[in-house]
N, CA, C and O atoms as a MOPAC input file, in Angstrom:
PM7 MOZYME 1SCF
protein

 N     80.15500 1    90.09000 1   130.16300 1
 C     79.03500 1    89.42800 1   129.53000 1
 C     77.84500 1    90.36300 1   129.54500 1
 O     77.66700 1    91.22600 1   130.40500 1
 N     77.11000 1    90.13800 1   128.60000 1
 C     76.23100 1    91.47000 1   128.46500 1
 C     75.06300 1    90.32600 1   128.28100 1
 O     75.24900 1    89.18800 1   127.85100 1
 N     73.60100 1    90.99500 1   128.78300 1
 C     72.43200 1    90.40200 1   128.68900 1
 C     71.36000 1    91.02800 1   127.88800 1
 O     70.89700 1    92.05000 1   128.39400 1
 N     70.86200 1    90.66200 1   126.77100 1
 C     69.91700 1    91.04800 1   125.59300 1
 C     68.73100 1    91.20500 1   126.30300 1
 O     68.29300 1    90.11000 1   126.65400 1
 N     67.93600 1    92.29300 1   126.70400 1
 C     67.06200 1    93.10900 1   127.27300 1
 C     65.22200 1    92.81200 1   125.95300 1
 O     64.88900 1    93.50100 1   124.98800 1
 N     64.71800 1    91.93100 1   126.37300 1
 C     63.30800 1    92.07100 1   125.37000 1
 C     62.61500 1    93.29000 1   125.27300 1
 O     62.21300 1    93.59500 1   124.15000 1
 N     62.38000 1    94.07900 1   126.24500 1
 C     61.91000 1    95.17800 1   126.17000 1
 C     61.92900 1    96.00800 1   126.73600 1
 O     62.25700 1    95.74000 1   127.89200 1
 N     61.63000 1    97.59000 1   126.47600 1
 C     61.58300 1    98.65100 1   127.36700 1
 C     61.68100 1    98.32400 1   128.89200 1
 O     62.62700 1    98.36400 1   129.67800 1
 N     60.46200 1    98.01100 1   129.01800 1
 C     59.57300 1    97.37900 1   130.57600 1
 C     61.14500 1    96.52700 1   131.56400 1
 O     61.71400 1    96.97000 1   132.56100 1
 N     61.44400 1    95.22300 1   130.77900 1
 C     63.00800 1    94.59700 1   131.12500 1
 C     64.26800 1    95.49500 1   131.39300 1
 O     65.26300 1    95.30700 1   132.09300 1
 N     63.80300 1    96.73400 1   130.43900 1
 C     65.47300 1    97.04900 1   130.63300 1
 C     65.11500 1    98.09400 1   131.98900 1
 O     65.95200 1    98.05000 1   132.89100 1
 N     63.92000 1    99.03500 1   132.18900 1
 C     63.76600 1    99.73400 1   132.79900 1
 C     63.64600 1    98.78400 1   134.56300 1
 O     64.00400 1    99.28800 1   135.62800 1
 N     63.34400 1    98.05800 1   134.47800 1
 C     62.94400 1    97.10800 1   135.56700 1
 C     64.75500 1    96.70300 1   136.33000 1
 O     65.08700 1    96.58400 1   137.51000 1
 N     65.62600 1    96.58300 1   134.98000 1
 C     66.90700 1    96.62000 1   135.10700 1
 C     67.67400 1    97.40700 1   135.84000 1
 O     68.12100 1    97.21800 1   136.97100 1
 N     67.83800 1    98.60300 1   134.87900 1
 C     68.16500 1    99.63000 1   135.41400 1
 C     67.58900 1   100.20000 1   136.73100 1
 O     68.29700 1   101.01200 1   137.32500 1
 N     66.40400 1    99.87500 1   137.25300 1
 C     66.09100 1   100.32000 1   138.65800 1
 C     66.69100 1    99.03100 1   139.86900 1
 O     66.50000 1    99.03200 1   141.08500 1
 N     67.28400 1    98.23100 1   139.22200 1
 C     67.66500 1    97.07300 1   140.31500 1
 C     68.59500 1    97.37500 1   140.71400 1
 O     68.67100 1    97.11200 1   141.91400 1
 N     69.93000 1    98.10400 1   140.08400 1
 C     70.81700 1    98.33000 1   140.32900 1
 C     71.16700 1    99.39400 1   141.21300 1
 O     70.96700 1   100.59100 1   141.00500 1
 N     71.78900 1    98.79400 1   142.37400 1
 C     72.11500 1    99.30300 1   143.36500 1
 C     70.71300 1   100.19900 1   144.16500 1
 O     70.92000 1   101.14700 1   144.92200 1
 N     69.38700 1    99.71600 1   143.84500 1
 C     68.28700 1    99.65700 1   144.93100 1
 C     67.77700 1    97.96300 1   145.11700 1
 O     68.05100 1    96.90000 1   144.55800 1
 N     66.78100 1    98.46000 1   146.36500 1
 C     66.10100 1    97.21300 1   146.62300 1
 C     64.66000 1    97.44600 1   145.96600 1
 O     64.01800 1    98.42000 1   145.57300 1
 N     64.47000 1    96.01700 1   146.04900 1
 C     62.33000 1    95.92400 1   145.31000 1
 C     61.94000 1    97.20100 1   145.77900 1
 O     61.76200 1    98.19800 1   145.07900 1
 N     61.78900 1    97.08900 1   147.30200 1
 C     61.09700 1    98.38000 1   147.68500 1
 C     61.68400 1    99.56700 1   147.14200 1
 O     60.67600 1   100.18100 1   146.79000 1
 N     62.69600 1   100.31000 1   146.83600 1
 C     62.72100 1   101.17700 1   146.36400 1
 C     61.97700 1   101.80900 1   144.94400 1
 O     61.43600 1   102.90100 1   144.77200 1
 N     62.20900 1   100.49800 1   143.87300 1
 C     61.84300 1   100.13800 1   143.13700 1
 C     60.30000 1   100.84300 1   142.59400 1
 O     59.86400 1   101.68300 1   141.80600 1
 N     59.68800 1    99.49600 1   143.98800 1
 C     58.17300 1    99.70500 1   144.00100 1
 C     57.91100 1   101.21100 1   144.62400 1
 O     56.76800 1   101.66600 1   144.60300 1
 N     58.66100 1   101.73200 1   145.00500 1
 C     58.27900 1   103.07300 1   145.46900 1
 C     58.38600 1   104.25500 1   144.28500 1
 O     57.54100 1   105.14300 1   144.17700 1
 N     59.28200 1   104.15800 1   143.62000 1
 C     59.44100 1   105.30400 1   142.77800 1
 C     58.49900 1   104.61500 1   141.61100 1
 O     58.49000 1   105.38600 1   140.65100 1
 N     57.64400 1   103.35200 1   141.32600 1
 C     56.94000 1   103.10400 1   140.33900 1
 C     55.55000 1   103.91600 1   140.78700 1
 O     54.83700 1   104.54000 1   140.00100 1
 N     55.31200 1   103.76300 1   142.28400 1
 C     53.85900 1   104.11500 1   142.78400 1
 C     54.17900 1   105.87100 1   142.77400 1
 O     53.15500 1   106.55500 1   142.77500 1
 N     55.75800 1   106.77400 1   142.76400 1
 C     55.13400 1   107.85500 1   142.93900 1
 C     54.83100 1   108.21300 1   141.43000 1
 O     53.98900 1   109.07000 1   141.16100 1
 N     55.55600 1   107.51800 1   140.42100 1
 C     55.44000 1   107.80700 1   139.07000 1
 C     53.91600 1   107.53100 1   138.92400 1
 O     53.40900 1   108.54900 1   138.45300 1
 N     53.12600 1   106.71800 1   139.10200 1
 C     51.85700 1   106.29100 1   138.53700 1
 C     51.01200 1   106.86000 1   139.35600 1
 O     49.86500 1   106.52600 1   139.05900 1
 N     51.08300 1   108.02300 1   140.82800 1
 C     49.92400 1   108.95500 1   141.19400 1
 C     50.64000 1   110.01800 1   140.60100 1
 O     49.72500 1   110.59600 1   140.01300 1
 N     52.17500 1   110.98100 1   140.24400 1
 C     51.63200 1   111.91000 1   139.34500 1
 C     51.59000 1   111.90300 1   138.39200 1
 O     52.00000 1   112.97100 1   137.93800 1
 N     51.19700 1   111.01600 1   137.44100 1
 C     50.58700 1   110.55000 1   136.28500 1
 C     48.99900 1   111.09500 1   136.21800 1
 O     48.37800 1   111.99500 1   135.65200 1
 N     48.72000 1   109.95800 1   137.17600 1
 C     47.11800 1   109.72100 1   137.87000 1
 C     46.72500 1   111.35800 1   137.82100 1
 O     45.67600 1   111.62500 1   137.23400 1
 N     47.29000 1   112.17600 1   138.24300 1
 C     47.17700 1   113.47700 1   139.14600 1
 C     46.55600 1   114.31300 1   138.06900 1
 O     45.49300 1   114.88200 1   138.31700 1
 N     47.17600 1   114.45000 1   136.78700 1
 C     46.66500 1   115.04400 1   135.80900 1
 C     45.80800 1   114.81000 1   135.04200 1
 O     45.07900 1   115.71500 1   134.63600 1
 N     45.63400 1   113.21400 1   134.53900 1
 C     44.38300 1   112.37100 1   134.36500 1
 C     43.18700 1   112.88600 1   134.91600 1
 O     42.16000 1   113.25500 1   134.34600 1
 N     43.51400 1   112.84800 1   136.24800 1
 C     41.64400 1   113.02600 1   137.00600 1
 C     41.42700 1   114.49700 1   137.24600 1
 O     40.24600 1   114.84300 1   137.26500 1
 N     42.43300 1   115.52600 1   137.45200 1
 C     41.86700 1   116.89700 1   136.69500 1
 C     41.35400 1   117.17200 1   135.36500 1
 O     40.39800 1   117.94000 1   135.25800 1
 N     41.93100 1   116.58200 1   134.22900 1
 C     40.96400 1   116.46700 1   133.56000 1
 C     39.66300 1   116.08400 1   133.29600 1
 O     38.82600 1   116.64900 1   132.59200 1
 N     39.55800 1   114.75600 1   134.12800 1
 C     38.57300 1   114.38900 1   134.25100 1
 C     37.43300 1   115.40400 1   135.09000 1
 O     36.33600 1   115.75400 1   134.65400 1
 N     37.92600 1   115.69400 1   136.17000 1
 C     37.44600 1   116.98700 1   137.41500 1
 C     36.90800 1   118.06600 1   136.21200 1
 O     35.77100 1   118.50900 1   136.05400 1
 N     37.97100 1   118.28900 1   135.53200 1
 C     37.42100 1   119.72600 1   135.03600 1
 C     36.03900 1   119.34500 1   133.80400 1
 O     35.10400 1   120.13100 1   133.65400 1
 N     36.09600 1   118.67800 1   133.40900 1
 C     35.41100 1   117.89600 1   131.98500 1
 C     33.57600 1   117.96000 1   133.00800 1
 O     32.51400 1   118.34600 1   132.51900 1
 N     33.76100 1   117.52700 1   134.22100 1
 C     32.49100 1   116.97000 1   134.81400 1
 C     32.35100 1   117.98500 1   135.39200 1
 O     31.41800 1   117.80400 1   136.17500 1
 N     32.79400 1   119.15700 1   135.50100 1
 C     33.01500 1   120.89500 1   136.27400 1
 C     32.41000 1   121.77300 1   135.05300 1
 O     31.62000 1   122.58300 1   135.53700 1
 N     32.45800 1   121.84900 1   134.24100 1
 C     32.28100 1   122.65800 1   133.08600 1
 C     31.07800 1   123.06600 1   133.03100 1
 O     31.14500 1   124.27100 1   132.78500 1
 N     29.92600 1   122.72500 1   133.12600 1
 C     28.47200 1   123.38100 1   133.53500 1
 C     28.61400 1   124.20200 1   134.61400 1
 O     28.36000 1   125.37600 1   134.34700 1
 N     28.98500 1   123.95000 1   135.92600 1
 C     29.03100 1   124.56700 1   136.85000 1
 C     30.72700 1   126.06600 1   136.54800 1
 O     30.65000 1   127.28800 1   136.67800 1
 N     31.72300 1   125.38500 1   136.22900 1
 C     32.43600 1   126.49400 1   135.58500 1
 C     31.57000 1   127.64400 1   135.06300 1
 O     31.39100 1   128.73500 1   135.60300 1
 N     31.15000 1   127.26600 1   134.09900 1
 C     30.64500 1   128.29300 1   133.55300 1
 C     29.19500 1   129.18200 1   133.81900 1
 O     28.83200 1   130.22000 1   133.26600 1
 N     28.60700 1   128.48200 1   134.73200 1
 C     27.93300 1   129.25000 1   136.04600 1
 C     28.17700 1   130.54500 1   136.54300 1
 O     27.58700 1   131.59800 1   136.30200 1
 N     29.36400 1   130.24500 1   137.44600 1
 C     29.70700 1   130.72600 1   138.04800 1
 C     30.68500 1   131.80700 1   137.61800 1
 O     30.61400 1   132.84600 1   138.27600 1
 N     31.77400 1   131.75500 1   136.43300 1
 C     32.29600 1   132.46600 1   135.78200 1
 C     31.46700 1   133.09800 1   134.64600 1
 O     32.03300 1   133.86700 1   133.87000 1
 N     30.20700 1   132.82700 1   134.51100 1
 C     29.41100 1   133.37800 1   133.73000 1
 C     29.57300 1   133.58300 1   132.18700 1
 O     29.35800 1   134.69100 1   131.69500 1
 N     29.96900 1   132.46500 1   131.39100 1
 C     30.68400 1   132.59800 1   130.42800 1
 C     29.86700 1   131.20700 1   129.31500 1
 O     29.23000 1   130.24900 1   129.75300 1
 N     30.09700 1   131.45300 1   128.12900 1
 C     28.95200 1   130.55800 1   127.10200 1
 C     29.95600 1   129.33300 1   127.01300 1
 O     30.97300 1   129.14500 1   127.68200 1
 N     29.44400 1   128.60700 1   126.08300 1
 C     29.90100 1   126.87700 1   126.10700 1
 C     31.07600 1   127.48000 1   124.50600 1
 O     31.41900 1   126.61700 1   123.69800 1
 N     31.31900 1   128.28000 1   124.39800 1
 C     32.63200 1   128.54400 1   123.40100 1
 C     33.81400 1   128.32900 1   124.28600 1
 O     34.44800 1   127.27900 1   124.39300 1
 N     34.03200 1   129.46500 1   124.91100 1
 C     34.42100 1   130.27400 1   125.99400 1
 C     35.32500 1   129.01100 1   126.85800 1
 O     36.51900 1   129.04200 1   127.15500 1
 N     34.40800 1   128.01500 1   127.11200 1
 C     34.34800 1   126.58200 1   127.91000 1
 C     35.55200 1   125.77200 1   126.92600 1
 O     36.72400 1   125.53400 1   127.21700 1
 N     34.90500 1   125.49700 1   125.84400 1
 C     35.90400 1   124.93400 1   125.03000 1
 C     37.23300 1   125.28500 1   125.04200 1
 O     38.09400 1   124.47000 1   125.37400 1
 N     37.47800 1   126.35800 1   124.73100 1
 C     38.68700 1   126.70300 1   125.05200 1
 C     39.19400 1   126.86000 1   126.04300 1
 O     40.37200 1   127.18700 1   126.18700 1
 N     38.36000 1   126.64700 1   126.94700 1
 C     39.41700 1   126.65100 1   128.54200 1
 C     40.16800 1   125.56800 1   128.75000 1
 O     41.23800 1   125.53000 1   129.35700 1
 N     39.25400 1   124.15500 1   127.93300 1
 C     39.67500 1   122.87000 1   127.75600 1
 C     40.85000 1   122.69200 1   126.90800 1
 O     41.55000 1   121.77100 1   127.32900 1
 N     41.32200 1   123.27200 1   125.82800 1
 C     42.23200 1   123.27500 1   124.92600 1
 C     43.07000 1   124.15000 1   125.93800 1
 O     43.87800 1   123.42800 1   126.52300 1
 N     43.13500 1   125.35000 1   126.30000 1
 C     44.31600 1   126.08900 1   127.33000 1
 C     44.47600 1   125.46300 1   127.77100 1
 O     45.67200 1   125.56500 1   128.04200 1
 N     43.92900 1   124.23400 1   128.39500 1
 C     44.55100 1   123.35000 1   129.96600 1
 C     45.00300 1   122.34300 1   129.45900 1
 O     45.70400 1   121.80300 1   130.31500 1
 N     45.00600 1   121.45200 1   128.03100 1
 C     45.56300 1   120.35000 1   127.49400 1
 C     46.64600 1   120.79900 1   126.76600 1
 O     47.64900 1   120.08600 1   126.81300 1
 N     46.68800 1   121.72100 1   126.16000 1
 C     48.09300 1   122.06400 1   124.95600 1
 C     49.26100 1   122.18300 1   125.68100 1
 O     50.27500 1   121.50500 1   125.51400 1
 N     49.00700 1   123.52000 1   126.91300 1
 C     50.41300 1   123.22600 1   127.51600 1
 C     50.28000 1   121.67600 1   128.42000 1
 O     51.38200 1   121.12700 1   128.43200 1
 N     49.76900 1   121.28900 1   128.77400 1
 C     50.15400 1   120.01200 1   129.34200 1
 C     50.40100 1   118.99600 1   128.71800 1
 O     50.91200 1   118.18200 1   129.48600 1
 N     50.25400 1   118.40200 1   127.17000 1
 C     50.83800 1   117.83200 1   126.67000 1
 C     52.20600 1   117.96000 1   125.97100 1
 O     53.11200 1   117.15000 1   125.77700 1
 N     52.09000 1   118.85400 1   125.75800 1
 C     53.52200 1   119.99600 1   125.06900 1
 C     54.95500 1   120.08900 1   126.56200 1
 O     56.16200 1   120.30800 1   126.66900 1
 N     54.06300 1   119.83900 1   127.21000 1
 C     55.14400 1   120.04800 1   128.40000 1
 C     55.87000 1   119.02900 1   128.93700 1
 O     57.03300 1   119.11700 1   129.33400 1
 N     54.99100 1   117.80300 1   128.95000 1
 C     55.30900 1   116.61800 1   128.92600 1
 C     56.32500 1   115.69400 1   128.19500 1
 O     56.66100 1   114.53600 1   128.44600 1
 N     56.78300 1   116.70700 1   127.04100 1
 C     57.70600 1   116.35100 1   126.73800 1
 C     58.65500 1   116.75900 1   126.82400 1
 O     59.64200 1   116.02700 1   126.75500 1
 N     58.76700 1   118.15900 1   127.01900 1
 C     59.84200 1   118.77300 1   127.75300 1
 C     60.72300 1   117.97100 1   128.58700 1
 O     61.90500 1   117.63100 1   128.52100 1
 N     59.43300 1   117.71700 1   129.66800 1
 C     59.75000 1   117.22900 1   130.77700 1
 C     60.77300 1   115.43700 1   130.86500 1
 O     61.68300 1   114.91700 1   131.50900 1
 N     60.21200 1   115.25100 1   130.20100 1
 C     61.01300 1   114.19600 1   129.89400 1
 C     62.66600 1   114.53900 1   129.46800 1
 O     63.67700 1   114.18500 1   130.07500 1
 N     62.57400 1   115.22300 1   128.41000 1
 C     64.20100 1   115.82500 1   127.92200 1
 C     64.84700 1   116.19200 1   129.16200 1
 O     65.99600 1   115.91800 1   129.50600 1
 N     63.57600 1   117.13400 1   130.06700 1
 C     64.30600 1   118.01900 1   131.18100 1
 C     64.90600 1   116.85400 1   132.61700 1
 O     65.63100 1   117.23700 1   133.53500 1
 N     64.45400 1   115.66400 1   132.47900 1
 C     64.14600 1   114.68600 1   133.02300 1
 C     65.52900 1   114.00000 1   132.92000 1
 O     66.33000 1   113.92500 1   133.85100 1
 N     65.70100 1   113.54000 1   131.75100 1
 C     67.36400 1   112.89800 1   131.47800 1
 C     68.34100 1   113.94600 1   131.86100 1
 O     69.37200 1   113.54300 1   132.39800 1
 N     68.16100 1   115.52400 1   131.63400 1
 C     69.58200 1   116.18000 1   131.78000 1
 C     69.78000 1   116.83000 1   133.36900 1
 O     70.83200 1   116.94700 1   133.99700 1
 N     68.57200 1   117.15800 1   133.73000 1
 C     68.44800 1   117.43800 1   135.42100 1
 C     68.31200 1   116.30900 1   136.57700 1
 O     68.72800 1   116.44300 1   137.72800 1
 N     67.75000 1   115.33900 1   136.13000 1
 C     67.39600 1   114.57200 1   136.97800 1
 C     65.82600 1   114.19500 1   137.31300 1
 O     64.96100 1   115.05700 1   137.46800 1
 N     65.57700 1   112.69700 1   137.40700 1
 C     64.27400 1   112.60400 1   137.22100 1
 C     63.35300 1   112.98900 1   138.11500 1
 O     62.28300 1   113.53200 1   137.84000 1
 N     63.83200 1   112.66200 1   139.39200 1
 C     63.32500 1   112.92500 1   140.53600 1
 C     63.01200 1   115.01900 1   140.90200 1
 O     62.11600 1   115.77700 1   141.27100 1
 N     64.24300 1   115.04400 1   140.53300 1
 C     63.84100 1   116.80200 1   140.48000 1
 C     63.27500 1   117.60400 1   139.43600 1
 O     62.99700 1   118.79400 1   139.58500 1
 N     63.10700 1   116.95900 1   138.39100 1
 C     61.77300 1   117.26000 1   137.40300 1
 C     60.42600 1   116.97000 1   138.13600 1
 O     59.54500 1   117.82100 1   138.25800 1
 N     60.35700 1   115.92000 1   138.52800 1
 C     59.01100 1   115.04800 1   138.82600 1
 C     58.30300 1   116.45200 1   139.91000 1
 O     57.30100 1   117.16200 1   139.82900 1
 N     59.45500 1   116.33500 1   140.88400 1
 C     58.82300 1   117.00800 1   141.83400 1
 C     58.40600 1   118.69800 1   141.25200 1
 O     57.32000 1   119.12800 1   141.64200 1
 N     59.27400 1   119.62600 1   140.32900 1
 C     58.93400 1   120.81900 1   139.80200 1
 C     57.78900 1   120.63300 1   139.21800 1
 O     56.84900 1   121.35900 1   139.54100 1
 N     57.66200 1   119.88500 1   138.49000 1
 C     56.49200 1   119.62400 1   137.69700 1
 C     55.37100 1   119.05100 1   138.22800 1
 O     54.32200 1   118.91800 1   137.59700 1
 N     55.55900 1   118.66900 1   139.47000 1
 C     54.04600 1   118.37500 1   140.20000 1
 C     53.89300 1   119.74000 1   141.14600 1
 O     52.74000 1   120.01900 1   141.47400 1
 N     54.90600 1   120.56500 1   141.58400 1
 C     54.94200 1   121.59700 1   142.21900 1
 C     54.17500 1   122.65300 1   141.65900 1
 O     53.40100 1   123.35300 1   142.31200 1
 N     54.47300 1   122.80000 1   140.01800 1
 C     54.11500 1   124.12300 1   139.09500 1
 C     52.38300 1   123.93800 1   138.61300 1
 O     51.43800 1   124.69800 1   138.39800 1
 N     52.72600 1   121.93500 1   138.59400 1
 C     51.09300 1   121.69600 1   138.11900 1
 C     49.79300 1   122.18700 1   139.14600 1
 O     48.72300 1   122.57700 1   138.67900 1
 N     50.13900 1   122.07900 1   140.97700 1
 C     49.83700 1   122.21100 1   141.92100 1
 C     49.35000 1   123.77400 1   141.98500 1
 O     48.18700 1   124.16100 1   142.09700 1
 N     50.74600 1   124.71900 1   141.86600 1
 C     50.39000 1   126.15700 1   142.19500 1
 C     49.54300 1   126.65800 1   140.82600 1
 O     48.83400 1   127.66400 1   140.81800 1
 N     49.76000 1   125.73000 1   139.61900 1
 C     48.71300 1   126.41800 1   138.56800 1
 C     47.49500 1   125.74900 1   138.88100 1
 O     46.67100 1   126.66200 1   138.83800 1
 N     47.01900 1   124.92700 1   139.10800 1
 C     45.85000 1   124.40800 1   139.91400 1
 C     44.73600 1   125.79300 1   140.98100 1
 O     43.61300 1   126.28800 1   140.88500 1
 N     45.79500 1   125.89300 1   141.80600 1
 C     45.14200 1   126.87700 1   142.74300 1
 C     45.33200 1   127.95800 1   142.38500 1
 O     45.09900 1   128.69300 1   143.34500 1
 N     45.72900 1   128.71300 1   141.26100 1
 C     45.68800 1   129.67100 1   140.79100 1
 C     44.40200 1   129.37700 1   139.93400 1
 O     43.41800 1   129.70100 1   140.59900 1
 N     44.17800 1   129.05900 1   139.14600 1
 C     42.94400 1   128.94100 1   138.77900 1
 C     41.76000 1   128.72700 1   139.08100 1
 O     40.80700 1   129.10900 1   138.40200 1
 N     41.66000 1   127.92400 1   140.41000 1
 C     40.86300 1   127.98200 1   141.07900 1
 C     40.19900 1   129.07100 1   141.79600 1
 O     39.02500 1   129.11200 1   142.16300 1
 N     41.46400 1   130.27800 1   141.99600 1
 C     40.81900 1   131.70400 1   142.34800 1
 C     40.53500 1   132.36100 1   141.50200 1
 O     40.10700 1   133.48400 1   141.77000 1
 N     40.62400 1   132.04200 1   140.46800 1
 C     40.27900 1   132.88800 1   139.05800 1
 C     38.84700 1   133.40900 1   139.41800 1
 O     37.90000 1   132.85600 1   139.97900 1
 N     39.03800 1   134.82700 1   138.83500 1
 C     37.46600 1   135.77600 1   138.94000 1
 C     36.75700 1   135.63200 1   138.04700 1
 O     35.54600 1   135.57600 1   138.26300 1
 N     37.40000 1   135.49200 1   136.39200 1
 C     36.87700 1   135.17900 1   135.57300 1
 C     37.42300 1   134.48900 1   134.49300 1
 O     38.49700 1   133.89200 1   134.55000 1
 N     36.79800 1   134.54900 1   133.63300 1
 C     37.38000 1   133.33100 1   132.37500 1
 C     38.62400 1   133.96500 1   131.96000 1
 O     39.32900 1   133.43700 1   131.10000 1

């Protein structure tokens, strides 16, 4: 007997019941929705940084702009990758590369000397 699924949200809620408990559940929803969160509020970080960025790297409000477009193109572009890379590797070991790579490109930039 098969059960007609209303939506995404139902079937995904589904598919995580099987063979876990709630808590598991609720656990892999909360790590999905902080590294979500994670990239959200660097943007946000960097958006409210950008006067002082460019301070300190000494560089005009062009210059700025495009630092903003370098840091969104590959991260949206990747995001979908990641997903493809997600179904054929595994979700959990995407999640974690991809919060790993987002992390060490983080602090690589952060030592950046200049623009």
């Amino acid at each position: 007997m098969s059960v007609a699924l209303a939506n995404g949200s139902d079937q995904a809620i589904a598919l995580c019941r099987v063979g876990r408990t709630t808590k598991d559940c609720s656990l892999i929803l909360v790590a999905t929705i902080l590294a979500s969160t994670l990239a959200f509020l660097d943007g946000a970080v960097i958006n409210v940084a950008l006067p002082r960025i460019g301070e300190d790297l000494r560089t005009d409000g062009s210059l700025l702009q495009w630092l903003m477009t370098v840091y969104l193109l590959p991260l949206g572009s990747l995001q979908l990758l990641a997903g493809a890379f997600g179904d054929h590797f595994g979700h959990r070991r995407i999640l974690f590369l991809g919060t790993t790579l987002f992390t060490l490109a983080s602090l690589w930039c952060a030592l950046a000397g200049d623009i």
